[in-house]
C-alpha positions in Angstrom: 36.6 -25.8 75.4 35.6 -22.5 74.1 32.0 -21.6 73.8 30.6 -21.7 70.7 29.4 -18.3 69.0 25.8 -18.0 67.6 24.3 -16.3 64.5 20.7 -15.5 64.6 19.1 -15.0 61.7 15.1 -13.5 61.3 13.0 -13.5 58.5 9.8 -11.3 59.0 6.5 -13.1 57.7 7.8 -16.2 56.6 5.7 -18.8 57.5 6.3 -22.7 57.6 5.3 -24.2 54.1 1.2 -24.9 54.4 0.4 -28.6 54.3 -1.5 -27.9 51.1 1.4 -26.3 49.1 2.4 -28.6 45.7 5.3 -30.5 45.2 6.1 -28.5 42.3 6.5 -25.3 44.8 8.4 -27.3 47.6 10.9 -28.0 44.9 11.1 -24.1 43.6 11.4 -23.5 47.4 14.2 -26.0 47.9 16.1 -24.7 44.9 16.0 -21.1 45.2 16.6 -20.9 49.0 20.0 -22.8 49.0 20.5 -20.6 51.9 17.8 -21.7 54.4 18.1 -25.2 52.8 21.4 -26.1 53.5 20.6 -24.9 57.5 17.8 -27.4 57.2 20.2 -30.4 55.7 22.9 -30.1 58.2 20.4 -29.1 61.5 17.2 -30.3 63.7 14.0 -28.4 62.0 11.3 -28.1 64.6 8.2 -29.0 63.1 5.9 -27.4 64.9 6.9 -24.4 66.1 5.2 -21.3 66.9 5.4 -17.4 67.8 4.4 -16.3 71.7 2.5 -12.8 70.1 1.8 -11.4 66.9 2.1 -9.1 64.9 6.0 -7.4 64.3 6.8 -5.6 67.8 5.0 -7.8 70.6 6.5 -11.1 68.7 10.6 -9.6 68.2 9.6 -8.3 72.0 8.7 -11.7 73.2 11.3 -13.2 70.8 14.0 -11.6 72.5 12.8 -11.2 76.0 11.9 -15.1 76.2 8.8 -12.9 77.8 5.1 -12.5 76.8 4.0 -8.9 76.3 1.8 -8.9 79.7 5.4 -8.9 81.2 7.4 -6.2 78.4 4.8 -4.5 77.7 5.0 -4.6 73.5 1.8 -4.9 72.6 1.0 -3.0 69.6 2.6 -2.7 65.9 2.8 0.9 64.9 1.5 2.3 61.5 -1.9 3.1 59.9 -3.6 4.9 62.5 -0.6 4.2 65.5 2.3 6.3 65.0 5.6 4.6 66.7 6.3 8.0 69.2 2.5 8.5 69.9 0.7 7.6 72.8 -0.9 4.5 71.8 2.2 2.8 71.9 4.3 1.2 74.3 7.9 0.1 73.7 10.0 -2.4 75.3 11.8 0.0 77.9 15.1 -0.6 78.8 16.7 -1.9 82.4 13.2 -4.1 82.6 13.1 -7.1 80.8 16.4 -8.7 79.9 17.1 -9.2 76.5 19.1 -12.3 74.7 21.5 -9.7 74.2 21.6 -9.0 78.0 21.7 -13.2 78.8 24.5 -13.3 76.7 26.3 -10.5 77.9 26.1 -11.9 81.3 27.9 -15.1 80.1 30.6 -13.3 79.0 29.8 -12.6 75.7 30.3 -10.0 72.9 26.9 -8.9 71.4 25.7 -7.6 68.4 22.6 -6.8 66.1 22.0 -5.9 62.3 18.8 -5.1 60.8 14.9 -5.0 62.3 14.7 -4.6 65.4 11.3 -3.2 66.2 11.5 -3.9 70.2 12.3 0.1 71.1 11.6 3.1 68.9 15.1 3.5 69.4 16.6 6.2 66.6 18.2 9.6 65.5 16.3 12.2 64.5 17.4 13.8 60.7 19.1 16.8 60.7 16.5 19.0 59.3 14.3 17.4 61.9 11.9 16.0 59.1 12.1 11.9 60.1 14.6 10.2 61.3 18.3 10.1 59.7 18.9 7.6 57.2 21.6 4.9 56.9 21.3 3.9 53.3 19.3 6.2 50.2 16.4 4.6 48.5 18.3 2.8 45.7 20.1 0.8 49.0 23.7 3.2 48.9 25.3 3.0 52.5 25.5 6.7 54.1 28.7 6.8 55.4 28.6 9.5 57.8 24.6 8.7 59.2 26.2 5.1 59.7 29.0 6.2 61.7 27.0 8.4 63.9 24.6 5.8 64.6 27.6 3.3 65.9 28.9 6.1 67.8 25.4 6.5 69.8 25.0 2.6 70.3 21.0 2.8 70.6 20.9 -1.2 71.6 23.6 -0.8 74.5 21.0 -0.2 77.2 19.2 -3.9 75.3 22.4 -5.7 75.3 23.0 -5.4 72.0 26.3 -3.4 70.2 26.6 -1.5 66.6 23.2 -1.2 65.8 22.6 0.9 62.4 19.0 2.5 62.3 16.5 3.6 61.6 14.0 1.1 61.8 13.3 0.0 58.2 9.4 0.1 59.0 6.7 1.9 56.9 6.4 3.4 53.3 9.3 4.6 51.9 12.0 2.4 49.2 14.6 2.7 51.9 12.2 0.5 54.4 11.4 -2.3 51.9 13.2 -5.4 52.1 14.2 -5.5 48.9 16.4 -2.6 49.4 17.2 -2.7 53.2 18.4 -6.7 53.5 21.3 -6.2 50.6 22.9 -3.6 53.2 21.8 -5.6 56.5 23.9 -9.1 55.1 26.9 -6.6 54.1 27.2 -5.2 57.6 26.8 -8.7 59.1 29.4 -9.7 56.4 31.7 -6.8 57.5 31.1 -7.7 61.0 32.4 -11.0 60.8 35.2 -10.5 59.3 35.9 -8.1 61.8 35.6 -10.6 64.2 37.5 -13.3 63.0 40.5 -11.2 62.4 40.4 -9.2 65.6 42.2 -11.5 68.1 39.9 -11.5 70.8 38.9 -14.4 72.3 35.5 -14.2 73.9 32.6 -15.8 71.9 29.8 -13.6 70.3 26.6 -13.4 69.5 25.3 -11.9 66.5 21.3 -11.3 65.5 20.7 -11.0 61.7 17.5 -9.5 60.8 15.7 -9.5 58.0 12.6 -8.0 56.3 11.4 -9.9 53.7 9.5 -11.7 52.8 7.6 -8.6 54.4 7.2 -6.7 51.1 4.5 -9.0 50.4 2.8 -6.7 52.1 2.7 -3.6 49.9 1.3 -5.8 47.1 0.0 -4.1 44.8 -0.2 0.0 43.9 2.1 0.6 47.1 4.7 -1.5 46.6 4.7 0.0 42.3 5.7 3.2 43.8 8.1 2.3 46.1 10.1 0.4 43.5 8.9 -3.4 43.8 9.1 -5.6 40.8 7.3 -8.2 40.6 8.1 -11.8 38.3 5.2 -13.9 38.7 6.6 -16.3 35.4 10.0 -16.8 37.8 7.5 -19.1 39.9 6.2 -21.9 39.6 2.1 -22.4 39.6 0.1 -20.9 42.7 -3.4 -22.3 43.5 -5.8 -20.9 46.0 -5.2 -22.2 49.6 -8.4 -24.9 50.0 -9.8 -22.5 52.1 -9.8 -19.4 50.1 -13.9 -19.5 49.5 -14.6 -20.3 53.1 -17.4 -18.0 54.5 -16.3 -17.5 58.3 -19.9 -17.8 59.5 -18.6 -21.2 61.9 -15.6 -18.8 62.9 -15.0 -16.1 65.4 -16.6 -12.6 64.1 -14.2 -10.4 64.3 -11.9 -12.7 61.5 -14.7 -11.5 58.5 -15.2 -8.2 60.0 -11.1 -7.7 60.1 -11.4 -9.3 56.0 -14.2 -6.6 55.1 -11.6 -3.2 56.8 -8.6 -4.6 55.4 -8.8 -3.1 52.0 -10.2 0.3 53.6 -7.0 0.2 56.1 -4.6 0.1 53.4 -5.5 -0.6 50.0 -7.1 -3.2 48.0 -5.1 -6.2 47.4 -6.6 -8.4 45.3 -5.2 -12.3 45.6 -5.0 -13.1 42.0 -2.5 -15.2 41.7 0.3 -13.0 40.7 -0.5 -11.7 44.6 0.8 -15.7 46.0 3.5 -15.9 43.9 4.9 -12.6 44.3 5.2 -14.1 48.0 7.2 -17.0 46.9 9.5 -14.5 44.9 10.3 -12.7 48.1 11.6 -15.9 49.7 14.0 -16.2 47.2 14.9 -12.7 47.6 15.7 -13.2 51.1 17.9 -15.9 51.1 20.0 -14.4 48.3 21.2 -12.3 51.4 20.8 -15.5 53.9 23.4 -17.1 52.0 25.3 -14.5 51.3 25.9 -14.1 55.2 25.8 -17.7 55.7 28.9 -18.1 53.3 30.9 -15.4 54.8 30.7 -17.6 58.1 31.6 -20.6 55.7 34.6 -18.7 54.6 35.9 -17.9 58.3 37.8 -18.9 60.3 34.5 -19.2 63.4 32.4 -21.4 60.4 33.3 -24.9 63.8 32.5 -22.3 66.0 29.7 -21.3 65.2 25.9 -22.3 66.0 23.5 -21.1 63.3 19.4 -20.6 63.8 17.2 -19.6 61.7 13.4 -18.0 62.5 10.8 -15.5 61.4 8.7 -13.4 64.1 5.1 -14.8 62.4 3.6 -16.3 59.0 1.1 -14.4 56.6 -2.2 -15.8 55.9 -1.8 -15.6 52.2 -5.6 -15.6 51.4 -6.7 -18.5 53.3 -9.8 -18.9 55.3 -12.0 -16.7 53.2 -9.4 -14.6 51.8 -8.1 -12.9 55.0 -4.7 -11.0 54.7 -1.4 -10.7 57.2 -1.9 -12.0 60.3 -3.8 -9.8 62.8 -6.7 -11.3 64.7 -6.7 -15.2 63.9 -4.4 -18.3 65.2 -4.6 -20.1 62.4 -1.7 -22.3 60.8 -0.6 -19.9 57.8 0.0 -16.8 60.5 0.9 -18.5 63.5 3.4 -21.6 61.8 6.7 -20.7 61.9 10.2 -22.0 61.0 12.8 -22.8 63.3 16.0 -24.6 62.7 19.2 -24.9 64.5 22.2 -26.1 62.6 25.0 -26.5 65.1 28.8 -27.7 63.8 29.3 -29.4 67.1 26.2 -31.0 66.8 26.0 -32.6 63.4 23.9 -35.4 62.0 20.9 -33.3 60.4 18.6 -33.6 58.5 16.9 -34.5 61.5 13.1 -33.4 62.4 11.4 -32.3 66.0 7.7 -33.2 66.0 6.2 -31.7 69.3 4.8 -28.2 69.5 7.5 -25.5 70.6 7.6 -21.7 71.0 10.0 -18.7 71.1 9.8 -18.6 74.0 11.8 -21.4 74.2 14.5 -19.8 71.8 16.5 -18.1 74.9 16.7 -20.7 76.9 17.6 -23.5 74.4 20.3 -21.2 73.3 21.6 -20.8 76.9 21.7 -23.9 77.0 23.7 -24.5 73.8 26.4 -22.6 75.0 26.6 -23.5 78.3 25.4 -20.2 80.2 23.6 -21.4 83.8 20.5 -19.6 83.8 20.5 -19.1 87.2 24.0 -17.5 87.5 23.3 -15.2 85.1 19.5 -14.4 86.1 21.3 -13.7 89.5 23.8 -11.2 88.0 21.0 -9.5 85.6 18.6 -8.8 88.8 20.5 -6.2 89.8 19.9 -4.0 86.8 16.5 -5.4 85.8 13.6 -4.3 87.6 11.6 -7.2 86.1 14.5 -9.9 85.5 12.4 -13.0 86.0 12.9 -17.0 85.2 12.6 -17.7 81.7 9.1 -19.2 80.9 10.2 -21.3 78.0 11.7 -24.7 77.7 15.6 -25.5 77.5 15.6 -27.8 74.0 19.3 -28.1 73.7 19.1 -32.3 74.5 16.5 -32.4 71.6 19.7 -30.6 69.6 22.4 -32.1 70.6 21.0 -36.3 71.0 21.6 -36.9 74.6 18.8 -35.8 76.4 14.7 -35.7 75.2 12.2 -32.6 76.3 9.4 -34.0 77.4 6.3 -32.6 74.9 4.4 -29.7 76.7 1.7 -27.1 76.0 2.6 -23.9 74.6 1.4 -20.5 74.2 0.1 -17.6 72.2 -1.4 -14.2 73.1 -2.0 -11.2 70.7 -3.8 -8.1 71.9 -3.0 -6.2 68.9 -5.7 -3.5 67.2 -4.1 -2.5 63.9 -7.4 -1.1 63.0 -7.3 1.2 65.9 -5.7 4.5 67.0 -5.9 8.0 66.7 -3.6 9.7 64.1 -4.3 10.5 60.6 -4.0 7.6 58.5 -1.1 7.6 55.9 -3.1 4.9 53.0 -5.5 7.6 51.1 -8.0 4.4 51.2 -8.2 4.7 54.9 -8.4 8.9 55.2 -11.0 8.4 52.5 -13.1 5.9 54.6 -12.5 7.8 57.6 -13.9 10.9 55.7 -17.0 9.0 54.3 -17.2 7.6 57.2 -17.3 4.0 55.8 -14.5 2.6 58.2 -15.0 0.9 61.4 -12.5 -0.7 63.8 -12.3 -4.4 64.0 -15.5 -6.0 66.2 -14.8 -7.3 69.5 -14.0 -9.7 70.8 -10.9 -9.7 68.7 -7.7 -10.3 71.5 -6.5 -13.8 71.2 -5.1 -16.2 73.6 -4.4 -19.5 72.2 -2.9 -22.8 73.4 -1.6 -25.7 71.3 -0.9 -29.3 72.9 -0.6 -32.7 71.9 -3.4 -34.7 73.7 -5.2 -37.5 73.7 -8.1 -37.9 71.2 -9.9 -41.2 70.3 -7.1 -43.6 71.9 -4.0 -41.9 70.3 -1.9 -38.4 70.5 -3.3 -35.6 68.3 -2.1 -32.0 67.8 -5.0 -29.6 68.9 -5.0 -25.7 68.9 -7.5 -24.0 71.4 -8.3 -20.4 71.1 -10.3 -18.1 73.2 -10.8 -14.6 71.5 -12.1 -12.2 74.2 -12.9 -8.4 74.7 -9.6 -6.9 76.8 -10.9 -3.8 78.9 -6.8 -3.2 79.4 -7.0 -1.8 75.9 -10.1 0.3 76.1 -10.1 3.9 76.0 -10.2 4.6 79.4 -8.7 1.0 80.6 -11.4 -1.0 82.5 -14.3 1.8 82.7 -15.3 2.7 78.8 -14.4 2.3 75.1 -15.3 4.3 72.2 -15.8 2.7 69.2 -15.7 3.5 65.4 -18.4 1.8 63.1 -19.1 3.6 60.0 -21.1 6.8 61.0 -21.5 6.7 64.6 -18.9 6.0 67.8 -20.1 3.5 69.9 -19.5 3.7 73.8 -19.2 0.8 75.4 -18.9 -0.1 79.0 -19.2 -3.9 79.5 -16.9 -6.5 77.8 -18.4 -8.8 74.5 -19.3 -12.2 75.7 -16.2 -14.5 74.6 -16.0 -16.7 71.7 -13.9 -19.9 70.8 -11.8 -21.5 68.0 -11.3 -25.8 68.6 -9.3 -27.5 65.6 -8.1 -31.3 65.8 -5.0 -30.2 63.4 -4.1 -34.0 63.2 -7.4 -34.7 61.2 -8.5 -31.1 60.4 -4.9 -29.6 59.0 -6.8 -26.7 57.0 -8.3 -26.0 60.1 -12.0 -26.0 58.1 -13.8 -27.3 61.1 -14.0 -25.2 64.2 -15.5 -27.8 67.1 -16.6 -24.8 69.5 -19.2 -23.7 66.6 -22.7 -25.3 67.4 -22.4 -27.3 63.6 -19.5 -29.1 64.8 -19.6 -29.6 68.0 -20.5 -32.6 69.6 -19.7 -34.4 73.6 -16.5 -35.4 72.1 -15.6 -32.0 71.0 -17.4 -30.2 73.8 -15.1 -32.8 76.7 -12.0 -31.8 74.2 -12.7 -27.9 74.6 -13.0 -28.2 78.2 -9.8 -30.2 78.3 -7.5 -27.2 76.2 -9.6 -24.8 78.3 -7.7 -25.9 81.6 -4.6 -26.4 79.6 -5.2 -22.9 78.6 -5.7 -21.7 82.1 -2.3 -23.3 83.4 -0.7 -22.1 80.8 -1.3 -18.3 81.5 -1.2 -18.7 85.2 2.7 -20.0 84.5 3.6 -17.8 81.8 1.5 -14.6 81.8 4.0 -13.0 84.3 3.2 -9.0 85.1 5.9 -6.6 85.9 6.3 -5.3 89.8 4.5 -2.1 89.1 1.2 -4.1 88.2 -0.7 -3.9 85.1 -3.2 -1.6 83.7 -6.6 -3.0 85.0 -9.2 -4.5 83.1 -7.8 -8.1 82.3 -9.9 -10.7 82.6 -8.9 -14.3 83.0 -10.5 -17.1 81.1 -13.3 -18.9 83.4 -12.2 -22.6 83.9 -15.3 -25.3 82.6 
């Protein structure tokens, strides 16, 4: 039998519906994303399922490596004060890592990706050498000839991937919103598959589809006005305030309230009235008008049997929760870290059918392989060769879970962020930032502020509860001369610093504590109980990094320090 072909398809910073949100919005959900919904009705949803890094690159890095940053290196997200060719950044370099693109293409497959990308600052330059060339205008009209010079150099060959169309649609500018980039990313995928069902070729494909919205949501406000976003709060049902909106953060890890007060100084103030959480909702919609659009091409081909179709996003947004906090940098909880995951296979049908136990990306590649039917070890063997840092994929192989015949047994899994968007060294592009900067009222995020973060079914009281575990450290790796001293911006002075902030901790029970209100770590909460339930996620935490925190064969940068076992 042939192999089937897959369709990814990505969503950036859509989270998994909060357990809070009201019936009424679950039903605007269900009827304005027929695309996502129909996925959901004919597939297994996994419940509980999580990115391995946040925020944009190091989670599409790990994503697509099945790899955690310590081993690809993509750590950062560029913008504010980190341009994406300056030195504060490191991209995911190619002939390292393998990419799903490379897996597949070991199997004998044909490979292909449309849309964000945001692995490799992979581009052309324009031809006045002011930015990078453009593929579409900003009212979204295709440029022929940029497009044809961009599938002519092939940026993603050396990833695995063919007919990429850049730039990358990340930043200010009408062109990189969502709402104008997606339309043109669901018409190439369209084109593309007709292409492929018409061109006689045999071998199965693989074909990433990725999206940016919801991700507009982010420019809420006077930036998004000017680059062209409408917004149509009376399209949308009622929004209230997540419970936790008016939470104080004093029981939580500083660095979440000191990340609340920079926000509006590192882009803009963003009020969340409540035309702010609908306006998120709206964007949904907006998405899977080009979701379905793609998904009934495939309906309408002749590779619709053929075809295995899953459906993702890289991380969540926070959405005002927990004391108001914004996007997703510098916390674990739910709303950021909760993502969707669904795979709808039409050899495998059956659905609606529902996955309980925690999983990860990182278990995306190797469920996938398995789908199809690639050995890992084969094609590990043949990617060695041209892979300085091919390894075994760290994830789990769900495809029994997918298919009926075989159940994964429950494990831990894993999270890791070491990403400081409040810190870098260019000029700021927000005018609210350059005029902090000037007034010297800005200050960079307090440490400890790098997350690791493990999340496990375990034994509480007599029965099986879900329980996230998070230590939030101070990572000499990313000081400013790695492992020796780190200057620091608060307000009016720089702050050098030369020994690491002690650690602090994050404990939530999420099978009686779902808003995750109650940290146990904090002295008001914690009690034996808690304190013999911390130690237990500590040593899960522990095995969980000394398995899947792999480092490439030229070492890494020094200064990482491990988490001390109770």
């Amino acid at each position: 039998m042939k192999r089937p072909n897959v369709l990814l398809i990505l969503t950036d910073q859509l989270r998994f519906p909060p357990v809070y949100e009201s019936a009424e919005l679950a039903r605007f959900r269900e009827e304005s994303m027929p695309g996502v919904e129909s996925l959901r009705r004919h597939g297994v949803s996994f419940l509980h399922h999580y990115p391995m890094a946040a925020a944009c690159a190091p989670s599409r890095a790990s994503l697509l490596t099945g790899q955690y940053p310590s081993l690809h290196g993509v750590t950062q997200t560029d913008g504010l004060r980190k341009t994406a060719d300056g030195g504060e950044m490191f991209w995911l370099a190619p002939d390292t890592v393998p990419t799903l693109g490379d897996w597949f293409r070991a199997g004998g497959y044909r490979t292909f990706f449309k849309g964000k990308w945001h692995a490799s600052h992979s581009h052309l330059d324009a031809d006045d050498g002011d930015g990078y060339l453009l593929s579409i205008d900003d009212d979204g009209t295709p440029q022929a000839d940029a497009i044809e010079r961009y599938r002519e150099a092939d940026l993603l060959d050396d990833y695995g991937f063919s007919e990429w169309v850049g730039p990358e649609p990340h930043g200010l500018g009408k062109h990189n919103t969502g709402t104008v980039k997606d339309p043109f990313t669901a018409s190439e995928t369209i084109e593309l598959l007709g292409r492929l069902d018409g061109d006689g070729d045999e071998r199965p494909w693989l074909t990433v589809c990725s999206f940016l919205n919801p991700h507009d949501v982010a420019f809420f406000g006077l930036f998004g006005l000017a680059q062209g976003l409408r917004m149509h709060p009376s399209q949308v049902p009622h929004v209230d305030q997540a419970p936790t909106h008016e939470e104080d953060l004093s029981t939580k890890p500083a660095c979440q309230a000191s990340f609340n007060d920079e926000w509006k100084r590192m882009l803009a103030p963003q009020p969340w009235v409540e035309a702010h959480l609908k306006f998120y909702y709206q964007l949904q919609a907006t998405v899977d008008e080009q979701v379905t659009r793609v998904l009934n091409a495939l309906a309408g081909s002749g590779a619709a049997e053929d075809t295995i179709v899953v459906f993702s996003s890289d991380h969540g947004d926070m959405q005002g929760a927990h004391g108001g906090l914004h996007e997703k940098w510098h916390v674990a909880y739910e709303e950021a870290l909760h993502v969707p995951f669904i795979v709808s296979s039409p050899r495998h049908r059956g659905g609606p059918r529902e996955v309980e136990m925690p999983t990860s990306h990182a278990d995306l590649l190797p469920t996938l392989l398995g789908l199809v039917g690639i050995d890992q070890g084969e094609a590990l063997a043949a990617l060695a060769g041209e892979n300085s840092d091919a390894r075994p994929l760290v994830g789990r192989d769900l495809s029994g879970e997918i298919r009926g015949d075989g159940a994964t047994e429950p494990a831990p899994i894993l999270f890791t962020t070491d990403d400081e968007i409040s810190d870098g060294s260019v000029v700021p592009p927000s005018p609210f930032q350059k005029l902090a900067v000037k007034a010297r009222r800005y200050s960079n995020v307090v440490q400890p502020n790098h997350l690791q973060t493990v999340v496990a079914e375990v034994e509480v009281d007599g029965g099986p509860h879900l329980v996230k575990f998070t230590r939030y450290y101070d990572n000499p790796q990313f000081w400013t001369v790695p492992d020796q001293r780190d200057e620091r911006l608060q307000r009016r002075h720089t702050e050098t610093v030369t020994e690491p902030e002690p650690d602090e901790f994050e404990l939530y029970d999420l099978t009686v504590d779902p808003y995750e209100e109650r940290n146990l770590c904090h002295p008001e909460h914690a009690d034996e109980p808690s304190r013999a339930l911390a130690e237990k996620m500590l040593g899960l935490l522990v095995e969980q990094l000394e398995e899947k925190r792999l480092v490439p064969v030229a070492g890494e940068i020094p200064g990482y320090r491990p988490p001390l076992p109770a």
